[in-house]
N, CA and C atoms as an extended XYZ file, in Angstrom:
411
Properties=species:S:1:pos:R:3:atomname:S:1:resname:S:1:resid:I:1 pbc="F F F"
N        36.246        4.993        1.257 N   UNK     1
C        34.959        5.674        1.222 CA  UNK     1
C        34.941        6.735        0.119 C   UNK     1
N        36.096        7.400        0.021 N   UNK     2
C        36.338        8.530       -1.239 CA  UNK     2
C        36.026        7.952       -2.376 C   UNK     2
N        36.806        7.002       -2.140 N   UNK     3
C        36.749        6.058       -3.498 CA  UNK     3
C        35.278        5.662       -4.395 C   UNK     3
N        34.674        5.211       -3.505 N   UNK     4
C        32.637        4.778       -3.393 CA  UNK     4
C        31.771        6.120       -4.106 C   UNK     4
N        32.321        7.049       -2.996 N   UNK     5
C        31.688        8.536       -3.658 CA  UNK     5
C        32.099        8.351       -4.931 C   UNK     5
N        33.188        8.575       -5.385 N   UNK     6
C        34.154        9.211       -6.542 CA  UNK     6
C        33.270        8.245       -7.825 C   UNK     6
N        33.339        6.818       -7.463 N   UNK     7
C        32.596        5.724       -8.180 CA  UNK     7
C        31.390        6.231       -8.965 C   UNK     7
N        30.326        6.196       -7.621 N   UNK     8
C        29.211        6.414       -7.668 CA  UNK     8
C        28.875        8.030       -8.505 C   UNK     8
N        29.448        8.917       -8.139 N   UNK     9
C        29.356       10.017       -8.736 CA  UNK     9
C        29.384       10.312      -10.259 C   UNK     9
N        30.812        9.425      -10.805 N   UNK    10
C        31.050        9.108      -12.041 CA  UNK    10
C        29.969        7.937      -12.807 C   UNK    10
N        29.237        7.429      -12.188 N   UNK    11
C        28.659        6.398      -12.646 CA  UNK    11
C        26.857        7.250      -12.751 C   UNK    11
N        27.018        7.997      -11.789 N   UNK    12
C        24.949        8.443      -11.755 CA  UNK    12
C        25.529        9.891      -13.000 C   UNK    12
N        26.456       10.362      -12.983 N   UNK    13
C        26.735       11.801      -14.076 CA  UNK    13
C        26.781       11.170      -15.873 C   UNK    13
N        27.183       10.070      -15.697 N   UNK    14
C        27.453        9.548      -16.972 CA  UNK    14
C        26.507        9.402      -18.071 C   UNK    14
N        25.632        9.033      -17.804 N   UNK    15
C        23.910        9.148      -18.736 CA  UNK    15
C        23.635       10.597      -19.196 C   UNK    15
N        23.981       11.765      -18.089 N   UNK    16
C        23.758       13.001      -18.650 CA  UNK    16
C        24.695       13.108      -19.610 C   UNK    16
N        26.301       12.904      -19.284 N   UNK    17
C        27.306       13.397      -20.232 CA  UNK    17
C        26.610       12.698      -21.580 C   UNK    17
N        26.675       11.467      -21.585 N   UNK    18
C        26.465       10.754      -23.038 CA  UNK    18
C        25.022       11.532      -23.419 C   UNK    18
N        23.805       11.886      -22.855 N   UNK    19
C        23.342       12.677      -23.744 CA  UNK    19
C        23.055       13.824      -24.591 C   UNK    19
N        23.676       14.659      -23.535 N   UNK    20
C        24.129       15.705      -23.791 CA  UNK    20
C        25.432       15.665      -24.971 C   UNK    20
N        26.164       14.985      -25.227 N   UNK    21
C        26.891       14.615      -26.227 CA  UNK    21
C        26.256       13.903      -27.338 C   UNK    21
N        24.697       13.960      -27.145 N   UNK    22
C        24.252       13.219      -28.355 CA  UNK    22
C        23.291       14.374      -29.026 C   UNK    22
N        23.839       15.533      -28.490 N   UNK    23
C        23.576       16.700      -29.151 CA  UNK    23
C        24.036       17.876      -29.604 C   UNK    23
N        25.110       17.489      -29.239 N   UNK    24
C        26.205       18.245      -29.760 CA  UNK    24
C        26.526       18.206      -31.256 C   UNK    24
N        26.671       18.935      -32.132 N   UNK    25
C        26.918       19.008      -33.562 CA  UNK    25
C        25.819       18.624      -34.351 C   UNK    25
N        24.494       18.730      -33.879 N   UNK    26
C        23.227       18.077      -34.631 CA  UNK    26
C        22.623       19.260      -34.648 C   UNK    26
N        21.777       19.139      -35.700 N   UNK    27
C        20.826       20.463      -36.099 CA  UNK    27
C        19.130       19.638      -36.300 C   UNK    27
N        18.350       20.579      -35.797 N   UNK    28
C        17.299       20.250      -35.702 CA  UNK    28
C        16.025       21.107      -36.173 C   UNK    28
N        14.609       20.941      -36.678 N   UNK    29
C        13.819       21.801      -36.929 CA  UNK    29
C        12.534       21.201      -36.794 C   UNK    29
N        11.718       22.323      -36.632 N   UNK    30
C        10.247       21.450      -36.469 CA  UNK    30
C         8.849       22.937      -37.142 C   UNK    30
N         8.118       23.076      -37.539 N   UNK    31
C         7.149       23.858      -37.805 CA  UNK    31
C         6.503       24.444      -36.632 C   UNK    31
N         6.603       25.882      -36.453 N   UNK    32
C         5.755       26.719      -35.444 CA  UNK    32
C         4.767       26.951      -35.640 C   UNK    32
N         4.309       27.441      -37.047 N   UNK    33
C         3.429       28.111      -37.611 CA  UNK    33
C         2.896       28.192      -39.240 C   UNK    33
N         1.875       29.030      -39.691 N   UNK    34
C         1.828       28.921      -40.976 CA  UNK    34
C         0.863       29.820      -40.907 C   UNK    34
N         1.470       30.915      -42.116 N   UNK    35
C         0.721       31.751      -42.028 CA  UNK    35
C        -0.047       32.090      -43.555 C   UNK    35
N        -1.348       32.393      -43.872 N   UNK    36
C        -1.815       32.509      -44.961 CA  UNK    36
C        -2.343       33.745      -45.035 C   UNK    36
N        -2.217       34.175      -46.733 N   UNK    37
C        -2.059       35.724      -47.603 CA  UNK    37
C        -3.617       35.779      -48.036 C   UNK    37
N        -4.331       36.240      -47.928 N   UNK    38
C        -5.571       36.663      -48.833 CA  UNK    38
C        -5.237       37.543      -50.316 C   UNK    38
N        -5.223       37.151      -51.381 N   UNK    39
C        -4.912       38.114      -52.445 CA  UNK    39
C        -5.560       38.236      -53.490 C   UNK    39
N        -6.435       39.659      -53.965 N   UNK    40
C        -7.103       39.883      -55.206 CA  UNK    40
C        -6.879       38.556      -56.540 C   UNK    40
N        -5.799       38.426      -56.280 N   UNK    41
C        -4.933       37.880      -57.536 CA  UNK    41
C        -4.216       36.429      -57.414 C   UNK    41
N        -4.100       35.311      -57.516 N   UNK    42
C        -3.619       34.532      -57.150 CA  UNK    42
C        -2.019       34.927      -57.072 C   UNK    42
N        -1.467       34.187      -56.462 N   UNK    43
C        -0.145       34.460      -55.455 CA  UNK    43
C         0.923       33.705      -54.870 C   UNK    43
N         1.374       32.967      -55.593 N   UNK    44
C         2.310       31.162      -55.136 CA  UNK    44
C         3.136       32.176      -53.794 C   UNK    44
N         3.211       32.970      -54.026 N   UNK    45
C         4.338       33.924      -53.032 CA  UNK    45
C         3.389       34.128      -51.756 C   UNK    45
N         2.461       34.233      -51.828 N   UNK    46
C         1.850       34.718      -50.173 CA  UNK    46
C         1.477       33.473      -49.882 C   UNK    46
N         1.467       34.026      -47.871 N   UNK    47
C         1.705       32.856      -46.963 CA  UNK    47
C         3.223       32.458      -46.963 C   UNK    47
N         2.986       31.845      -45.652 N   UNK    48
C         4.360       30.922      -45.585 CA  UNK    48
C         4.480       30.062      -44.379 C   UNK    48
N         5.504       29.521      -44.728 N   UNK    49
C         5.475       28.054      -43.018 CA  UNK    49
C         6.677       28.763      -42.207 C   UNK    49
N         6.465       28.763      -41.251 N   UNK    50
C         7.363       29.576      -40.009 CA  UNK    50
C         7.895       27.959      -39.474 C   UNK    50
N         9.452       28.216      -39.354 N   UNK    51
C        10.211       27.139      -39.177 CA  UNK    51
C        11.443       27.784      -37.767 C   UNK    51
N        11.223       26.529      -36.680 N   UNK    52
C        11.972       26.914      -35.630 CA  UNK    52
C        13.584       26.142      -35.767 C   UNK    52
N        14.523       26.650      -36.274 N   UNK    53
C        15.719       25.756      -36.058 CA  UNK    53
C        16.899       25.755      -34.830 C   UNK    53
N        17.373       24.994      -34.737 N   UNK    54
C        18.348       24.343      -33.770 CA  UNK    54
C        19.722       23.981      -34.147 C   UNK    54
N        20.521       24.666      -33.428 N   UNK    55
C        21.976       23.883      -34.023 CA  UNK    55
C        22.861       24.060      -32.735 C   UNK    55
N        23.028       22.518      -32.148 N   UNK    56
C        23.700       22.426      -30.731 CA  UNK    56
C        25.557       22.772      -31.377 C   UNK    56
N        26.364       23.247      -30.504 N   UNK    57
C        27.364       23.233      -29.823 CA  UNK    57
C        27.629       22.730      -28.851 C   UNK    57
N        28.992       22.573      -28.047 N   UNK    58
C        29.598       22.179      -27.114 CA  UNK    58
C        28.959       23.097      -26.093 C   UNK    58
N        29.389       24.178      -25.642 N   UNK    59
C        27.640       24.805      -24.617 CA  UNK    59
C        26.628       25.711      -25.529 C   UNK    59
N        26.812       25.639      -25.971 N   UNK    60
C        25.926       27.100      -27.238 CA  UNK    60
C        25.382       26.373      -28.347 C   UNK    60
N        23.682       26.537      -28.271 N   UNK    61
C        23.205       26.382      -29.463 CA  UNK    61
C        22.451       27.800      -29.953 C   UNK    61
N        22.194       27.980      -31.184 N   UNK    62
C        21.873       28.784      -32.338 CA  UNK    62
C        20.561       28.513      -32.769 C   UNK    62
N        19.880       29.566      -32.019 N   UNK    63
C        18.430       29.381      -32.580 CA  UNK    63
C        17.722       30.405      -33.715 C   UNK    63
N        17.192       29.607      -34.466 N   UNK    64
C        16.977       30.383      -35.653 CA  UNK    64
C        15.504       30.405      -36.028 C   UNK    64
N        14.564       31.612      -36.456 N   UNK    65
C        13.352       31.510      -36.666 CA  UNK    65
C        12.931       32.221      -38.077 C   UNK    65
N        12.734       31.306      -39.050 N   UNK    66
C        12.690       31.213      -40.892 CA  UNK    66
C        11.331       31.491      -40.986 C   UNK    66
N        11.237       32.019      -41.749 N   UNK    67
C         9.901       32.280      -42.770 CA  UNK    67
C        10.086       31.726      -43.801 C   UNK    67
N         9.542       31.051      -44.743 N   UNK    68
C         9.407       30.004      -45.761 CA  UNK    68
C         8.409       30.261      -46.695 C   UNK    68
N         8.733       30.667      -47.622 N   UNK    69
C         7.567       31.323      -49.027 CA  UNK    69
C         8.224       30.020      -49.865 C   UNK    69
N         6.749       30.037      -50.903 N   UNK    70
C         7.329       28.838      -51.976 CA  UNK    70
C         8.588       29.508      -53.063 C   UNK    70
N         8.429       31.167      -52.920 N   UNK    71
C         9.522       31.635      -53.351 CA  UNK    71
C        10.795       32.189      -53.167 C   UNK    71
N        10.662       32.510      -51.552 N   UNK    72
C        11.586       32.692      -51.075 CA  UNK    72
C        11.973       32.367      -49.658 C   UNK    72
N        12.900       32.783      -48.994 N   UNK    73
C        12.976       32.603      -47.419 CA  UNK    73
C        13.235       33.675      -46.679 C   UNK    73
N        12.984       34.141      -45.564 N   UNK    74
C        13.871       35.309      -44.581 CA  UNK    74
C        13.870       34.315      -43.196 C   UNK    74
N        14.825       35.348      -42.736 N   UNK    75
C        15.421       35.260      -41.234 CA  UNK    75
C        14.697       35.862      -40.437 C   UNK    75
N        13.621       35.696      -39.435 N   UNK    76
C        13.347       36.356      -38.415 CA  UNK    76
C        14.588       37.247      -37.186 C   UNK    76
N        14.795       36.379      -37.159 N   UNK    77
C        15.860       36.283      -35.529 CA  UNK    77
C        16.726       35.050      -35.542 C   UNK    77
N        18.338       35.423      -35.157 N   UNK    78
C        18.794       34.260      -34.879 CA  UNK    78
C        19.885       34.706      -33.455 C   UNK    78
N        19.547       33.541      -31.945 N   UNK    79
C        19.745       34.315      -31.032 CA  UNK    79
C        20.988       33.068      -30.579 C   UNK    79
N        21.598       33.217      -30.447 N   UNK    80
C        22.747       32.081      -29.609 CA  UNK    80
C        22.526       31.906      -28.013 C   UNK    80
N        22.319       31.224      -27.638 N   UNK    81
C        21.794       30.543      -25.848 CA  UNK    81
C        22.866       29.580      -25.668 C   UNK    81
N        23.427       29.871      -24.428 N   UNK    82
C        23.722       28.532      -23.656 CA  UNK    82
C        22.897       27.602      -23.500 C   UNK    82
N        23.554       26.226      -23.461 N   UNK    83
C        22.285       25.459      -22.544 CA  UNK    83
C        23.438       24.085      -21.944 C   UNK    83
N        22.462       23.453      -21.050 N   UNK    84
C        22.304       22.115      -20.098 CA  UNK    84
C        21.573       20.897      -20.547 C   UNK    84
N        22.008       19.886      -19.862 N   UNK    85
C        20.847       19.390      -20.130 CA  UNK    85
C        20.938       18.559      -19.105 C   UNK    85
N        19.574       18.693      -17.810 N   UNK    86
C        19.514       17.793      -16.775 CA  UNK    86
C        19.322       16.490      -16.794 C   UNK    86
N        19.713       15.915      -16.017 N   UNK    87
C        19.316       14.279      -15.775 CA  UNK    87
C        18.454       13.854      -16.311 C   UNK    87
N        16.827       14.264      -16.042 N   UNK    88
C        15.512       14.123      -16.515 CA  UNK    88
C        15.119       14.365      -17.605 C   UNK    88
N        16.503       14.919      -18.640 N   UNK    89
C        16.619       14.861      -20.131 CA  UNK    89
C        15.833       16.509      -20.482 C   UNK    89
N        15.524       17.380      -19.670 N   UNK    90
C        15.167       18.475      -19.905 CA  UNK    90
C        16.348       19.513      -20.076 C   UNK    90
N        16.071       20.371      -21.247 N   UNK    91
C        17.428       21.141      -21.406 CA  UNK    91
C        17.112       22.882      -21.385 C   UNK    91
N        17.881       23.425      -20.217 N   UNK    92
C        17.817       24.767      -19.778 CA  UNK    92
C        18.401       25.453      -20.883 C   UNK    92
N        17.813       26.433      -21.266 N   UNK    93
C        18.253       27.382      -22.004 CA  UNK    93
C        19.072       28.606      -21.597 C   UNK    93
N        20.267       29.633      -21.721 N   UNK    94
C        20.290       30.435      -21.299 CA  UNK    94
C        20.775       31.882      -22.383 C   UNK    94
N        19.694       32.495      -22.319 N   UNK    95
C        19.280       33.600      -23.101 CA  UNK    95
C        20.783       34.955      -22.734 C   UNK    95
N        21.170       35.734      -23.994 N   UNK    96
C        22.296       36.655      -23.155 CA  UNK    96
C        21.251       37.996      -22.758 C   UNK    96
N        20.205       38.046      -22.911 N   UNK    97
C        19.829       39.119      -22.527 CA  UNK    97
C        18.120       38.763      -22.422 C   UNK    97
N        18.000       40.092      -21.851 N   UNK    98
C        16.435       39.669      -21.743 CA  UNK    98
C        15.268       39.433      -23.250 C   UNK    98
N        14.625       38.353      -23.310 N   UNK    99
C        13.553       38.498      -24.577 CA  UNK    99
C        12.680       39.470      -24.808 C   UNK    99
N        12.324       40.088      -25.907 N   UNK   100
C        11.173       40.858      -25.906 CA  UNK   100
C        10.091       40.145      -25.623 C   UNK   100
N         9.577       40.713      -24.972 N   UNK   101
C         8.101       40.765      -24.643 CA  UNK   101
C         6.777       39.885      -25.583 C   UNK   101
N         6.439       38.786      -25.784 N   UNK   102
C         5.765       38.548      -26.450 CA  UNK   102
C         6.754       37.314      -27.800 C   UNK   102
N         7.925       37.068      -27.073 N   UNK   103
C         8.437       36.958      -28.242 CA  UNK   103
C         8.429       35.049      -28.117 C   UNK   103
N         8.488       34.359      -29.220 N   UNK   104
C         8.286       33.213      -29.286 CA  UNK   104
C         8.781       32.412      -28.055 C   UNK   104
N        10.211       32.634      -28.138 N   UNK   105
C        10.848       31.731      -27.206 CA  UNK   105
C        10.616       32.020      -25.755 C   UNK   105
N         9.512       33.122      -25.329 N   UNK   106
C         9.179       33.677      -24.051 CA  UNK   106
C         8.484       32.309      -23.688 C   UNK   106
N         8.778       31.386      -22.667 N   UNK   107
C         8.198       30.504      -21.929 CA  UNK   107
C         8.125       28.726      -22.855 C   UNK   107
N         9.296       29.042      -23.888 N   UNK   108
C         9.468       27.992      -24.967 CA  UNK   108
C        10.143       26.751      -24.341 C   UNK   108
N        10.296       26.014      -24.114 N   UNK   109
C        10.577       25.013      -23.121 CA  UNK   109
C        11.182       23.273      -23.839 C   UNK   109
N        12.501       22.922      -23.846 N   UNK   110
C        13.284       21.724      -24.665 CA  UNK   110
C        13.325       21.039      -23.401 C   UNK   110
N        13.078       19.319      -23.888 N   UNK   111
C        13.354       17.985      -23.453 CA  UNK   111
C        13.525       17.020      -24.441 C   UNK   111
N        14.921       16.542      -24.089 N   UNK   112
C        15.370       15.054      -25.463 CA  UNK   112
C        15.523       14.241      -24.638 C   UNK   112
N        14.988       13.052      -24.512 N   UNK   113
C        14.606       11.982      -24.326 CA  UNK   113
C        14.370       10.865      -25.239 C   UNK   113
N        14.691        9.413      -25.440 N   UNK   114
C        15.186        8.632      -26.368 CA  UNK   114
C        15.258        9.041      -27.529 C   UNK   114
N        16.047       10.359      -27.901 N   UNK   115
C        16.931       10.632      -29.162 CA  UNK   115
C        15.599       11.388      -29.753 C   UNK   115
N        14.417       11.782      -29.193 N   UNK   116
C        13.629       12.652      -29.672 CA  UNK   116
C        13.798       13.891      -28.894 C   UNK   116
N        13.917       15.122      -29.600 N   UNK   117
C        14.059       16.551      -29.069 CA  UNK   117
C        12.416       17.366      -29.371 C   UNK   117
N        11.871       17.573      -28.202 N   UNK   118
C        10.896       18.073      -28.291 CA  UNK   118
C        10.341       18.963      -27.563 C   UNK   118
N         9.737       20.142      -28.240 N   UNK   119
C         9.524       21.471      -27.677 CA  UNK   119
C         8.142       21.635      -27.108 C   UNK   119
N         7.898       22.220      -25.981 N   UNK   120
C         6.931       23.196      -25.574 CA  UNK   120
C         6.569       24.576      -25.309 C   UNK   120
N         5.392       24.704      -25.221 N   UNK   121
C         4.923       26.060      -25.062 CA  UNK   121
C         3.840       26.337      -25.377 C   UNK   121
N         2.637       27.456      -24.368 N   UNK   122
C         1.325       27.775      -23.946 CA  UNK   122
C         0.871       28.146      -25.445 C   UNK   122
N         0.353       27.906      -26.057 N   UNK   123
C        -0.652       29.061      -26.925 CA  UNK   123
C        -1.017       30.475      -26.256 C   UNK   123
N        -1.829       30.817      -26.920 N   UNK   124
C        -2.561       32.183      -26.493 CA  UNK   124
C        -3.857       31.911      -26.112 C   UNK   124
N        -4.097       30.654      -25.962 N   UNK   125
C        -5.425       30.086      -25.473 CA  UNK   125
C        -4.828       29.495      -24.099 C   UNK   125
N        -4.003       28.969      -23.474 N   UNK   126
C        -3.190       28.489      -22.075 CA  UNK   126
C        -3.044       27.253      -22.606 C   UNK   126
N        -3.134       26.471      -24.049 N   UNK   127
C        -3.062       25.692      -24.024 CA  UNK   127
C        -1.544       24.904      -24.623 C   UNK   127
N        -1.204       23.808      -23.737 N   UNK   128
C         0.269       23.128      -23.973 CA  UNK   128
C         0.080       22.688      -25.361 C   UNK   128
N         1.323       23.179      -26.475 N   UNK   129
C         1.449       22.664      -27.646 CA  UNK   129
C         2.766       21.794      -27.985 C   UNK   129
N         3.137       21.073      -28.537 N   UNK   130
C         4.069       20.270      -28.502 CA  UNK   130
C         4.815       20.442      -29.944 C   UNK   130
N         6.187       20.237      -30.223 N   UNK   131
C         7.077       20.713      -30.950 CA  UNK   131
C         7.336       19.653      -31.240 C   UNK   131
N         7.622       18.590      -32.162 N   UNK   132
C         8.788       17.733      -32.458 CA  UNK   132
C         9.845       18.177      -33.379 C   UNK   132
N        10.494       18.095      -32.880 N   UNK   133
C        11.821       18.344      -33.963 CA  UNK   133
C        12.284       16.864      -34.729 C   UNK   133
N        12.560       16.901      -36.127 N   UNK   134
C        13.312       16.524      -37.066 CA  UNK   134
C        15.000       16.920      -37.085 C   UNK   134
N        16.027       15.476      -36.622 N   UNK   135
C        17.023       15.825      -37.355 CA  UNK   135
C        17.429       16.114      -38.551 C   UNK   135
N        18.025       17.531      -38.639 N   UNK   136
C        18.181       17.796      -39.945 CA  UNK   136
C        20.069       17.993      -40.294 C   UNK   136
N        20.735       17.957      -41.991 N   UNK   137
C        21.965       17.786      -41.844 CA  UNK   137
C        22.423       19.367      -42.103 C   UNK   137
């Protein structure tokens, strides 16, 4: 009977391990935002595309939030989280401290499912917006 359990246990856990291992060492990104400059003067430099990145570890991925000028780049924030990833292919995040208030990843929400990683989260209107991420190298 141990045996049956032991079976069965190893056999229903196994789909999580292998996917969760199919994210390990992959980096990922997808567009949040884009923001545009009004300027007296024309301006290749104002505006820019706000870029959400991803880079899994063995439990720890590295989240990173870029600003993107045609001339240059900055770093918003880059925060390191644990994470999971349940059966149902949804993956828990775990933050080391509390988020500020207002801050992107407040209520930001990951599920990978057939080898697509894709994000959610409310607008400022209540409305569900959807993330796809691009593997990137």
């Amino acid at each position: 009977m141990k045996k049956n359990i032991l079976i069965f246990l190893t056999i229903l856990s196994s789909p999580v391990c292998f996917s969760q291992t199919n994210l390990i060492n992959k980096n990922f990104q997808t567009v949040i935002g884009n923001v545009c400059e009004e300027t007296s003067e024309p301006d290749p430099c104002a505006g820019y595309t706000i870029y959400l990145l991803l880079n899994f570890k063995n439990n720890q991925v590295s989240i990173t939030e870029k600003n993107v000028r045609s001339c240059s780049e900055s770093v918003k924030y880059q925060i390191k989280a644990n994470w999971k990833q349940k059966p149902d292919g949804k993956i828990i995040l775990f933050y080391p401290g509390k988020l500020p208030e207002d801050h992107f990843l407040e209520g930001f929400r990951l599920q990978y499912k057939g080898k697509q990683l894709t994000g959610y989260k409310k607008d400022w209107q209540g409305h569900m917006v959807e993330y796809e991420f691009k593997t990137i190298q």
